[in-house]
mmJSON file of the N, C-alpha and C atoms, coordinates in Angstrom:
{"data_MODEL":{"atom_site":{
"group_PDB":["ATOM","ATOM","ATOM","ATOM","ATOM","ATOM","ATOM","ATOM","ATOM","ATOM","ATOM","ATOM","ATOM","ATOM","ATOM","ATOM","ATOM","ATOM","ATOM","ATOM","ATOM","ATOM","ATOM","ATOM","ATOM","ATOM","ATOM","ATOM","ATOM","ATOM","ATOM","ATOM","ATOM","ATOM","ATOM","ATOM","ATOM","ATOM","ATOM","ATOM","ATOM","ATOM","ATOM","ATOM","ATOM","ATOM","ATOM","ATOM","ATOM","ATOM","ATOM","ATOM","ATOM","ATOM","ATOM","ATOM","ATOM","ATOM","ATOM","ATOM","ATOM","ATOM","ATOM","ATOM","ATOM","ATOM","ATOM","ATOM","ATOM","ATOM","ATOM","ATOM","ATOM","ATOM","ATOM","ATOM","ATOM","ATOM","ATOM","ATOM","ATOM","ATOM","ATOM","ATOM","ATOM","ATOM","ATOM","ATOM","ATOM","ATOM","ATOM","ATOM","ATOM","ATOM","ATOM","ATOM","ATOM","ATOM","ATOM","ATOM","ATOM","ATOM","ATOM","ATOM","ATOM","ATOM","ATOM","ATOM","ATOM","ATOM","ATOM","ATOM","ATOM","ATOM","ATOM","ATOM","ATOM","ATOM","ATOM","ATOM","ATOM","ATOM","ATOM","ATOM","ATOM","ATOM","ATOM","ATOM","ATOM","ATOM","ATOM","ATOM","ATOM","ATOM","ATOM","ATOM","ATOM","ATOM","ATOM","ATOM","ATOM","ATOM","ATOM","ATOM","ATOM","ATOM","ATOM","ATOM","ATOM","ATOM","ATOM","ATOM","ATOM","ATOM","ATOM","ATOM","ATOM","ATOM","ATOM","ATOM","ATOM","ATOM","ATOM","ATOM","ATOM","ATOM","ATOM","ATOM","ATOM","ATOM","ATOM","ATOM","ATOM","ATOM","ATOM","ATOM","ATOM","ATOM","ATOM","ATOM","ATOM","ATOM","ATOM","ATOM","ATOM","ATOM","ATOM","ATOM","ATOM","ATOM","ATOM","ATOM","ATOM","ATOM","ATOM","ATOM","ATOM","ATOM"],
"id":[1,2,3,4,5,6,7,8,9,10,11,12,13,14,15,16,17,18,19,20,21,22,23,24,25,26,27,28,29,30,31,32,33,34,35,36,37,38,39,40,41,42,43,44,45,46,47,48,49,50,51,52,53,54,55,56,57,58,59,60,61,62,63,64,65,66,67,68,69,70,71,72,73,74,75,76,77,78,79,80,81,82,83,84,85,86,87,88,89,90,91,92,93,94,95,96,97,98,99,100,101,102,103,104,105,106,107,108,109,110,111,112,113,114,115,116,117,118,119,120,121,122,123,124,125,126,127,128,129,130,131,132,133,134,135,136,137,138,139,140,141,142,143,144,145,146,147,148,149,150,151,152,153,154,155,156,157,158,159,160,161,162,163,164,165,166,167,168,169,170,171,172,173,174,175,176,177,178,179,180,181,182,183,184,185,186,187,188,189,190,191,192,193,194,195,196,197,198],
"type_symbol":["N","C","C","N","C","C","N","C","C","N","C","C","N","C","C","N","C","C","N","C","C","N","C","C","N","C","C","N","C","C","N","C","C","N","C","C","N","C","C","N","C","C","N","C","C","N","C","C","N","C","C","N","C","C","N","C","C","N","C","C","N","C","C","N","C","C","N","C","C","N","C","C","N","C","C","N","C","C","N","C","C","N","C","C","N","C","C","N","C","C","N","C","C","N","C","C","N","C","C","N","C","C","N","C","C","N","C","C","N","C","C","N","C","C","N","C","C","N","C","C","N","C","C","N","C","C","N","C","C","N","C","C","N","C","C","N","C","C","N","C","C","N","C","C","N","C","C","N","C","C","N","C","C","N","C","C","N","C","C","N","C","C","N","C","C","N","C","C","N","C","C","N","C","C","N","C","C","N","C","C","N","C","C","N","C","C","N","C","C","N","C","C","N","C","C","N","C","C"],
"label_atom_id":["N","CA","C","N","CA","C","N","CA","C","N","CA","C","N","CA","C","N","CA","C","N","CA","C","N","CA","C","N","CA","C","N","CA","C","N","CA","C","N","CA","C","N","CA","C","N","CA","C","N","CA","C","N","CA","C","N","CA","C","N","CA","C","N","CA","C","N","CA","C","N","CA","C","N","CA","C","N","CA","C","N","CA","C","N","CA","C","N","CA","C","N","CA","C","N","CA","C","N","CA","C","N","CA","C","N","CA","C","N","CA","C","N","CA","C","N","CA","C","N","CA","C","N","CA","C","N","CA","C","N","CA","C","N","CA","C","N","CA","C","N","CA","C","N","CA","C","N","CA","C","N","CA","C","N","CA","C","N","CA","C","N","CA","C","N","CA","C","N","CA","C","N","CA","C","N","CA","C","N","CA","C","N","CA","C","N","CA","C","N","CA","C","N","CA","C","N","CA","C","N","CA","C","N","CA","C","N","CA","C","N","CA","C","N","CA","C","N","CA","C","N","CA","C","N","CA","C","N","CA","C"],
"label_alt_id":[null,null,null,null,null,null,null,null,null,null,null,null,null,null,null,null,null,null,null,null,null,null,null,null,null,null,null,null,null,null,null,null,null,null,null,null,null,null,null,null,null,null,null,null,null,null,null,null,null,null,null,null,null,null,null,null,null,null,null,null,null,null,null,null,null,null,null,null,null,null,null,null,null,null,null,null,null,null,null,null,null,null,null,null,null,null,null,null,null,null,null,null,null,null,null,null,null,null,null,null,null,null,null,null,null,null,null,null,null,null,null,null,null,null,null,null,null,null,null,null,null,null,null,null,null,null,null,null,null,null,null,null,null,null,null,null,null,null,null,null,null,null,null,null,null,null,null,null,null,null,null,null,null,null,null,null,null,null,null,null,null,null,null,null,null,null,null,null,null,null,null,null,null,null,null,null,null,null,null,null,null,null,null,null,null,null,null,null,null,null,null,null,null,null,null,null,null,null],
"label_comp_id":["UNK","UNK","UNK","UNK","UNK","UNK","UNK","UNK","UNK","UNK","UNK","UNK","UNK","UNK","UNK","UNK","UNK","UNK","UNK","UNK","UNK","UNK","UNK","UNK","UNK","UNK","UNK","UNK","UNK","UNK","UNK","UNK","UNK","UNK","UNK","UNK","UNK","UNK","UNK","UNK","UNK","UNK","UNK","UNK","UNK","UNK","UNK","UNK","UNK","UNK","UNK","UNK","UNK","UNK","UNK","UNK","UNK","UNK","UNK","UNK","UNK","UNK","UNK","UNK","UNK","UNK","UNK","UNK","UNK","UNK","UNK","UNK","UNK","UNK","UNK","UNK","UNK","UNK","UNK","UNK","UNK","UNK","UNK","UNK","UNK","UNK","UNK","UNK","UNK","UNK","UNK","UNK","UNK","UNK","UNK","UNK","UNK","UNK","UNK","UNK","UNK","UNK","UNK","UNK","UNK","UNK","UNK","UNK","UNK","UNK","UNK","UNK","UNK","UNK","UNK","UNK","UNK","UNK","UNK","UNK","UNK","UNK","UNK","UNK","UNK","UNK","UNK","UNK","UNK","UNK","UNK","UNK","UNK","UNK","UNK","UNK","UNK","UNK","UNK","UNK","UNK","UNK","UNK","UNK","UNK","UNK","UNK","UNK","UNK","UNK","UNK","UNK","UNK","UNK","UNK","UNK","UNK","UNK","UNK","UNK","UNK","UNK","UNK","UNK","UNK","UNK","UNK","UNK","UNK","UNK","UNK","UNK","UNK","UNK","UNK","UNK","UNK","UNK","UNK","UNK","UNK","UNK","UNK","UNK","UNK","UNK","UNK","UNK","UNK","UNK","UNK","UNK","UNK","UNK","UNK","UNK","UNK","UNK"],
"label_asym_id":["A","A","A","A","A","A","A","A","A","A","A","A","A","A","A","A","A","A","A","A","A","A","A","A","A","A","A","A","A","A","A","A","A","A","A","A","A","A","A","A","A","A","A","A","A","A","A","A","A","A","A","A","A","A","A","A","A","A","A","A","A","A","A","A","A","A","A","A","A","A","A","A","A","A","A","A","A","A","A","A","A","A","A","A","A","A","A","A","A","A","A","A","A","A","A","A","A","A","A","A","A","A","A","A","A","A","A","A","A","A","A","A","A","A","A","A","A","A","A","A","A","A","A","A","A","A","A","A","A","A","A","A","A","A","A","A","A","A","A","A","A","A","A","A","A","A","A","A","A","A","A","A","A","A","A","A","A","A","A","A","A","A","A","A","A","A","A","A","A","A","A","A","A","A","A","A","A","A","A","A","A","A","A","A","A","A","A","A","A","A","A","A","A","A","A","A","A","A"],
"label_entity_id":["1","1","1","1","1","1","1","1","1","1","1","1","1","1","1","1","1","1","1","1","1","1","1","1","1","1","1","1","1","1","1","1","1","1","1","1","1","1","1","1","1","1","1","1","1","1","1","1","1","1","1","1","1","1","1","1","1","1","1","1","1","1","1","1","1","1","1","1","1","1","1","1","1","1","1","1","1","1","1","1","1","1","1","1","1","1","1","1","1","1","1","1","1","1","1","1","1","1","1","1","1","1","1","1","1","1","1","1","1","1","1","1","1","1","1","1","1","1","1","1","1","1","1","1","1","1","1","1","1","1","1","1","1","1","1","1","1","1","1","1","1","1","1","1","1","1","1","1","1","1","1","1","1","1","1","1","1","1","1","1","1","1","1","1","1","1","1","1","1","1","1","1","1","1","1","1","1","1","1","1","1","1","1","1","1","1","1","1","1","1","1","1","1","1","1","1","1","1"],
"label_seq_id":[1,1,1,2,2,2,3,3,3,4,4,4,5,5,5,6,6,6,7,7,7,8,8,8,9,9,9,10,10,10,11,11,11,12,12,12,13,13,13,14,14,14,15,15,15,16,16,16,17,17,17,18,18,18,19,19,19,20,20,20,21,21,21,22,22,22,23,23,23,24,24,24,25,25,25,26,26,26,27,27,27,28,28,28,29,29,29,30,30,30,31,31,31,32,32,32,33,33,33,34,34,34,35,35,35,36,36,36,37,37,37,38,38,38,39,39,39,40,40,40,41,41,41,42,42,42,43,43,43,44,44,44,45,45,45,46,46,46,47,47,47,48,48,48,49,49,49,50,50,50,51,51,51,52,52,52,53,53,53,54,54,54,55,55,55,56,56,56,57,57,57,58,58,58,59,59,59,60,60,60,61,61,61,62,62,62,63,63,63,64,64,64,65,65,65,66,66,66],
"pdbx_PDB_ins_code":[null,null,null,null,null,null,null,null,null,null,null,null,null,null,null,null,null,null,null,null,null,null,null,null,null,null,null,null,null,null,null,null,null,null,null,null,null,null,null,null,null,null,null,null,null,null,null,null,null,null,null,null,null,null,null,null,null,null,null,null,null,null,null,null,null,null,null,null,null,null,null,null,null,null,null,null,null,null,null,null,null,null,null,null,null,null,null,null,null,null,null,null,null,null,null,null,null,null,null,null,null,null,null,null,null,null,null,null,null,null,null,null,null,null,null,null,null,null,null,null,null,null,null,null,null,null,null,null,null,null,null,null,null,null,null,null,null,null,null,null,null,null,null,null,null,null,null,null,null,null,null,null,null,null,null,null,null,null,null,null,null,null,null,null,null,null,null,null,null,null,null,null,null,null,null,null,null,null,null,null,null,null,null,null,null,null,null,null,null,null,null,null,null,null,null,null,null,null],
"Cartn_x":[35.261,34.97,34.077,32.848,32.272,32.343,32.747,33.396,32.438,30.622,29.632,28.754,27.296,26.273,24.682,23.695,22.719,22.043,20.711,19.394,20.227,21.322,21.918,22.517,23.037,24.264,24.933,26.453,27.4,28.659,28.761,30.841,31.8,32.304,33.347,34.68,35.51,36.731,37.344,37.029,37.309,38.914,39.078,40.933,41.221,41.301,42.121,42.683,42.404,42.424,41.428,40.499,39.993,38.499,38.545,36.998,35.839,35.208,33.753,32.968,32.385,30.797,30.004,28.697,27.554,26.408,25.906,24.829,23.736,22.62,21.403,21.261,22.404,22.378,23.59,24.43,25.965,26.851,28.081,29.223,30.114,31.218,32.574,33.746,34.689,35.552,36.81,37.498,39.232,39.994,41.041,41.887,42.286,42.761,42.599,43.284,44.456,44.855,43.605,43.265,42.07,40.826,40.747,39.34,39.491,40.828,41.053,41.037,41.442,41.224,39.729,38.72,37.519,36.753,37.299,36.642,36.656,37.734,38.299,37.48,37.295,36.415,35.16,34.414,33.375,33.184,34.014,33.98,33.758,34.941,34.753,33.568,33.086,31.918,30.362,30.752,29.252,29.49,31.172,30.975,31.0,30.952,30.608,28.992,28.32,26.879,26.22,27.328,26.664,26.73,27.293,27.919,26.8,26.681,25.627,24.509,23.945,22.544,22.307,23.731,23.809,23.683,24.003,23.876,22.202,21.719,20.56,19.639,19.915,19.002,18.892,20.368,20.432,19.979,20.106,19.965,17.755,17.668,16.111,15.777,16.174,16.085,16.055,17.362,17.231,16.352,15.446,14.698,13.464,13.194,12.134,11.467,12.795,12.117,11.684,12.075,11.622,10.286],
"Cartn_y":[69.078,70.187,71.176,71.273,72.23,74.124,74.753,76.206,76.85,76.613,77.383,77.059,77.333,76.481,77.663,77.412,78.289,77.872,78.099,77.209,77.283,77.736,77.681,76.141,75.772,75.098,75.431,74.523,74.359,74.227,74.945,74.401,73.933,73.02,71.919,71.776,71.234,71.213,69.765,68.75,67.195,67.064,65.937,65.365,65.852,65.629,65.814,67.186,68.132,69.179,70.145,69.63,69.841,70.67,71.263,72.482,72.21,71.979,71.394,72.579,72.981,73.693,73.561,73.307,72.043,73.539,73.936,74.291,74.086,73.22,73.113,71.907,71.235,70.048,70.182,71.023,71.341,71.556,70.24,70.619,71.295,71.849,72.439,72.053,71.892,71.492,72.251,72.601,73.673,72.917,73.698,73.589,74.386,74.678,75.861,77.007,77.034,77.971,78.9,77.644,78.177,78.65,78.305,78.672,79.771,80.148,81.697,82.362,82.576,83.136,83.22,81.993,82.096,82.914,82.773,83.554,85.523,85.233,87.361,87.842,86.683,86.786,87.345,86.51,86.506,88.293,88.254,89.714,90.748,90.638,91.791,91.619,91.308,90.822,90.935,90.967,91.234,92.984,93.432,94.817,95.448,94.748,95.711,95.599,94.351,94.598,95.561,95.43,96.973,98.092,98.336,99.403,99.979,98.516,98.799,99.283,98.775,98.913,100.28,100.423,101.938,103.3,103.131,104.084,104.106,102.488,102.588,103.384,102.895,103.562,105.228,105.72,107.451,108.237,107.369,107.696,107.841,106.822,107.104,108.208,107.778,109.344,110.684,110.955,111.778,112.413,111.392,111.707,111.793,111.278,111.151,112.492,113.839,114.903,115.686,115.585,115.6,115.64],
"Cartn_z":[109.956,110.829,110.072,110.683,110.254,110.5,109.437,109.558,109.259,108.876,108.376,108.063,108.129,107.84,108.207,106.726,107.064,106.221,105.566,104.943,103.479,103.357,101.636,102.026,102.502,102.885,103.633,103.619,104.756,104.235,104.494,104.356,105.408,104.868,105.946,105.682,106.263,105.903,106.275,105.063,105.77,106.241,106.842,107.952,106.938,105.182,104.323,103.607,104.776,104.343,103.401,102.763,101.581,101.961,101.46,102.055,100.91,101.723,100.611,100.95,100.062,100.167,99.142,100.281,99.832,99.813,98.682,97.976,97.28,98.342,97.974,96.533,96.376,95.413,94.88,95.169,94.419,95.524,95.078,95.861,95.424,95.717,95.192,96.466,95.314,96.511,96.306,97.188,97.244,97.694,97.782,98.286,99.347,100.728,101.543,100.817,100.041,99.38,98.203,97.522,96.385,97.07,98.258,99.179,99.329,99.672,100.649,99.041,98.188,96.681,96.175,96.417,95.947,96.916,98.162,98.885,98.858,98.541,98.219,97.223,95.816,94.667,94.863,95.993,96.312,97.179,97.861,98.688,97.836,96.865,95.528,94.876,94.75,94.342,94.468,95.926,97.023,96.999,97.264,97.439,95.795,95.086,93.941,93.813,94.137,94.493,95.062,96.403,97.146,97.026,96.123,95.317,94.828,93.686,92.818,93.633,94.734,95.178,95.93,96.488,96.983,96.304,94.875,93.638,93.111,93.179,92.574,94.01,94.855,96.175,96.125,96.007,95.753,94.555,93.521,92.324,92.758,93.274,93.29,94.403,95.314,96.42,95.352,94.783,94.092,93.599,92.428,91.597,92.265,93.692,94.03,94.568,94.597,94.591,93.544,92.22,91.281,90.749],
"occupancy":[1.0,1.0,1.0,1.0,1.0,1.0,1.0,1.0,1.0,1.0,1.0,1.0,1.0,1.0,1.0,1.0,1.0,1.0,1.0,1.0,1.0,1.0,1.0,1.0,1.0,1.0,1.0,1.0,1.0,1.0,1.0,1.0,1.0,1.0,1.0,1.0,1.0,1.0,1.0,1.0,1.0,1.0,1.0,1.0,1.0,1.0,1.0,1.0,1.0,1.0,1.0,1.0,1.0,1.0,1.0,1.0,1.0,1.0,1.0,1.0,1.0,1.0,1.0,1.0,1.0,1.0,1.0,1.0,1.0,1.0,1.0,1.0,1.0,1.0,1.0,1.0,1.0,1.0,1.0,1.0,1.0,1.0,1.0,1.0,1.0,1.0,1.0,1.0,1.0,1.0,1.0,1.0,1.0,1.0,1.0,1.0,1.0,1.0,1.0,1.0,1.0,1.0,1.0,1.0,1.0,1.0,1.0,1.0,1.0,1.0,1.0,1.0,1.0,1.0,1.0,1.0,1.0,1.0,1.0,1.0,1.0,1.0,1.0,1.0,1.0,1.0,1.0,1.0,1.0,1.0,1.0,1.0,1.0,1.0,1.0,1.0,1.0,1.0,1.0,1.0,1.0,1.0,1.0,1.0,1.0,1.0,1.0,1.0,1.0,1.0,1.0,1.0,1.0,1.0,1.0,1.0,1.0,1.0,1.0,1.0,1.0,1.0,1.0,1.0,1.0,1.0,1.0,1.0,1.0,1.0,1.0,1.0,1.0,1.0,1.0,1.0,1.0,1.0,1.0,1.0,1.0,1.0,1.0,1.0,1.0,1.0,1.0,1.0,1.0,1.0,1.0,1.0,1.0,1.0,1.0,1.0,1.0,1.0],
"B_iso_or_equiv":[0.0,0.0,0.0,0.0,0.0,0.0,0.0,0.0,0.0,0.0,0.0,0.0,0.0,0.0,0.0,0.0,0.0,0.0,0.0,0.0,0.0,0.0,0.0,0.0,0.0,0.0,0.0,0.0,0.0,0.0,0.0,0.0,0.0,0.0,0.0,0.0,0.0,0.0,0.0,0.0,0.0,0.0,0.0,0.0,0.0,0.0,0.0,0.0,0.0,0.0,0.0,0.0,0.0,0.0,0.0,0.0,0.0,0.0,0.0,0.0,0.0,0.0,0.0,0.0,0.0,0.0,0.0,0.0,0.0,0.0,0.0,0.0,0.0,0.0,0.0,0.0,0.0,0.0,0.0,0.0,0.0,0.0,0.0,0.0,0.0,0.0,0.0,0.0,0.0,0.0,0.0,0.0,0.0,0.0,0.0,0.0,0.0,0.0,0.0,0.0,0.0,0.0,0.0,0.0,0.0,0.0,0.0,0.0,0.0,0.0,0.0,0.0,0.0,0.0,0.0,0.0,0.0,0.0,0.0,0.0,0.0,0.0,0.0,0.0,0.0,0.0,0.0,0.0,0.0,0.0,0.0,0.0,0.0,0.0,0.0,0.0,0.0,0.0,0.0,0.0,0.0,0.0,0.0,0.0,0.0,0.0,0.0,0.0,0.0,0.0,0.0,0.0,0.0,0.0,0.0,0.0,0.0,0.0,0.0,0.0,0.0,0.0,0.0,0.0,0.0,0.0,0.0,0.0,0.0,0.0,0.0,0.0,0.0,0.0,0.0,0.0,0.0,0.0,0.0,0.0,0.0,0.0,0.0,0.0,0.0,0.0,0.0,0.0,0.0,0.0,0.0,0.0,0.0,0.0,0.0,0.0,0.0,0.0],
"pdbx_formal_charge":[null,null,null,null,null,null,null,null,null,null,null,null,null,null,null,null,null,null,null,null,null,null,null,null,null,null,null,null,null,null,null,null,null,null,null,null,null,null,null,null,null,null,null,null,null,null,null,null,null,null,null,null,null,null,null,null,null,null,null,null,null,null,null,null,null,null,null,null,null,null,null,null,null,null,null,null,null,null,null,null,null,null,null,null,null,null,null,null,null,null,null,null,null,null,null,null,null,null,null,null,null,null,null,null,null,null,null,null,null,null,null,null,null,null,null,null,null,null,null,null,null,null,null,null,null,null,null,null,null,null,null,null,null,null,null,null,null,null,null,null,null,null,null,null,null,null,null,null,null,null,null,null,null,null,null,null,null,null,null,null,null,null,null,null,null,null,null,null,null,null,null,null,null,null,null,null,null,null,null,null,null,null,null,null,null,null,null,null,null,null,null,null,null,null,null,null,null,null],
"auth_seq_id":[1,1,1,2,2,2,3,3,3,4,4,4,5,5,5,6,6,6,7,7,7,8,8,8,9,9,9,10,10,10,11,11,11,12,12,12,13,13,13,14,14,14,15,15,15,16,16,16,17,17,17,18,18,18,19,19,19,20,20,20,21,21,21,22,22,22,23,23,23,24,24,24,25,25,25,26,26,26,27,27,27,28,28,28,29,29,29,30,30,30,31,31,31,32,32,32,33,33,33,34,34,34,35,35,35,36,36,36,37,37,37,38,38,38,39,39,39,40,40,40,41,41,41,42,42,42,43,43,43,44,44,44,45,45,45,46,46,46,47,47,47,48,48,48,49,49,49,50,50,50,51,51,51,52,52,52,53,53,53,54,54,54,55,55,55,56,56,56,57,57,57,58,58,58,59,59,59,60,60,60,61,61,61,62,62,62,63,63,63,64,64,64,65,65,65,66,66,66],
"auth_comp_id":["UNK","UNK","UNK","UNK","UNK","UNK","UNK","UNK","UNK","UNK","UNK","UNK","UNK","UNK","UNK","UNK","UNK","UNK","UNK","UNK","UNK","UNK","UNK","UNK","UNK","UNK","UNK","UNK","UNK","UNK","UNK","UNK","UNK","UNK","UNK","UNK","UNK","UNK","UNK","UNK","UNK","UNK","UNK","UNK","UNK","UNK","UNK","UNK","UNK","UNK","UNK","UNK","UNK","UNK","UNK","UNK","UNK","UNK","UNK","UNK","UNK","UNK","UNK","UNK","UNK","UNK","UNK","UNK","UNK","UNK","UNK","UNK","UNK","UNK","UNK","UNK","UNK","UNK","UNK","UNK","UNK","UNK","UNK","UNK","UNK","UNK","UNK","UNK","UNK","UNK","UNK","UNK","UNK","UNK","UNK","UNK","UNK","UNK","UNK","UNK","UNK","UNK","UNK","UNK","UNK","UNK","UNK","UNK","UNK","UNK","UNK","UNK","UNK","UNK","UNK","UNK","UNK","UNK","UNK","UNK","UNK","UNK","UNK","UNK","UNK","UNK","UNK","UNK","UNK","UNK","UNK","UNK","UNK","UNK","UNK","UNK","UNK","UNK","UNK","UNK","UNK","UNK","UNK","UNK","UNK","UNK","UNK","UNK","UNK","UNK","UNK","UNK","UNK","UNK","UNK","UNK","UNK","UNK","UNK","UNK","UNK","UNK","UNK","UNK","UNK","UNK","UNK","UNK","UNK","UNK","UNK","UNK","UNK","UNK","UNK","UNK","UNK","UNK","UNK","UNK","UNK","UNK","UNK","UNK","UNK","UNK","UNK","UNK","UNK","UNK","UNK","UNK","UNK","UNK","UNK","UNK","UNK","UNK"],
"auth_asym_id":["A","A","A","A","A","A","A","A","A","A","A","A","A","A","A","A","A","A","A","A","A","A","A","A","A","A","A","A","A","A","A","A","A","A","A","A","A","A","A","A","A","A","A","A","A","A","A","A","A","A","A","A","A","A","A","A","A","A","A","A","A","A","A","A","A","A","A","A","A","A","A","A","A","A","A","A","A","A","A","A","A","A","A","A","A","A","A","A","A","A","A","A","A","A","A","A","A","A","A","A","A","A","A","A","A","A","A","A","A","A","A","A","A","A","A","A","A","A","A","A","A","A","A","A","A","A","A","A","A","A","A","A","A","A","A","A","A","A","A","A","A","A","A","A","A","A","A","A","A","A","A","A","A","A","A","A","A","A","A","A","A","A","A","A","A","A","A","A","A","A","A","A","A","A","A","A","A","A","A","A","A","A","A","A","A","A","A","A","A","A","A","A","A","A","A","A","A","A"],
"auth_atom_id":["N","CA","C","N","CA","C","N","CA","C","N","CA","C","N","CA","C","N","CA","C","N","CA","C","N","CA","C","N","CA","C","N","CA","C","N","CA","C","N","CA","C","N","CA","C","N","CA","C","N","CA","C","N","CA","C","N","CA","C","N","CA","C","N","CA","C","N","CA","C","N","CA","C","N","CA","C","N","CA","C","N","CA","C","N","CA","C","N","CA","C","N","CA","C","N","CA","C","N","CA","C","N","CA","C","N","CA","C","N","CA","C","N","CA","C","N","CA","C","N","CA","C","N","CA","C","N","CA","C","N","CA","C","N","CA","C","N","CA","C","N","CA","C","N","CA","C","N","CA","C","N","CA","C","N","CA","C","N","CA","C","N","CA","C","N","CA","C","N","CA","C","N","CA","C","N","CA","C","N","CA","C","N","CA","C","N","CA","C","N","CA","C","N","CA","C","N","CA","C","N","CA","C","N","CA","C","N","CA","C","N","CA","C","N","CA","C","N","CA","C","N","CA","C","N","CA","C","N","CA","C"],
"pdbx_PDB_model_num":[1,1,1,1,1,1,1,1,1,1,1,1,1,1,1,1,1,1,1,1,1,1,1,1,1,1,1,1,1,1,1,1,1,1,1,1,1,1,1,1,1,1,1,1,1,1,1,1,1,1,1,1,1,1,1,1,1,1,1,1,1,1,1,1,1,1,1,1,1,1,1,1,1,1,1,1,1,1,1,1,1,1,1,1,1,1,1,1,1,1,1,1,1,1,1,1,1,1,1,1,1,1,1,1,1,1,1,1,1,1,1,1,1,1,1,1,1,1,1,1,1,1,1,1,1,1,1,1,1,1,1,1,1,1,1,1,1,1,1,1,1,1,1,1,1,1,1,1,1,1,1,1,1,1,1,1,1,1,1,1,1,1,1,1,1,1,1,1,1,1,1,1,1,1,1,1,1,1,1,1,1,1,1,1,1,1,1,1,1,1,1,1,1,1,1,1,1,1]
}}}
């Protein structure tokens, strides 16, 4: 069953329970327990990105009256 899919890849979830995601020449495979964990990883992750990008964005506003 396919649960996702976009020009990166796709992630599936074969009869056997097992969640694959297929990245452009790299698979990884979970477990639904370890999926739902890699996936939270990933959240923290993206929002500490945005974090980051939101500080660098103000930080330049800032200076840009300067």
């Amino acid at each position: 069953m396919e649960l996702a899919k976009n020009k990166m890849g796709n992630i599936f979830k074969c009869p056997h329970g097992i969640i694959h995601i297929r990245l452009k020449g790299i698979t990884l495979h979970f477990t639904e327990e370890a999926f739902e964990e890699f996936s939270l990883m990933v959240k923290q992750a993206s929002s500490k990105l945005m974090e980051m990008s939101l500080k660098d964005l103000i930080k330049e506003d800032f200076y840009k009256d300067e």
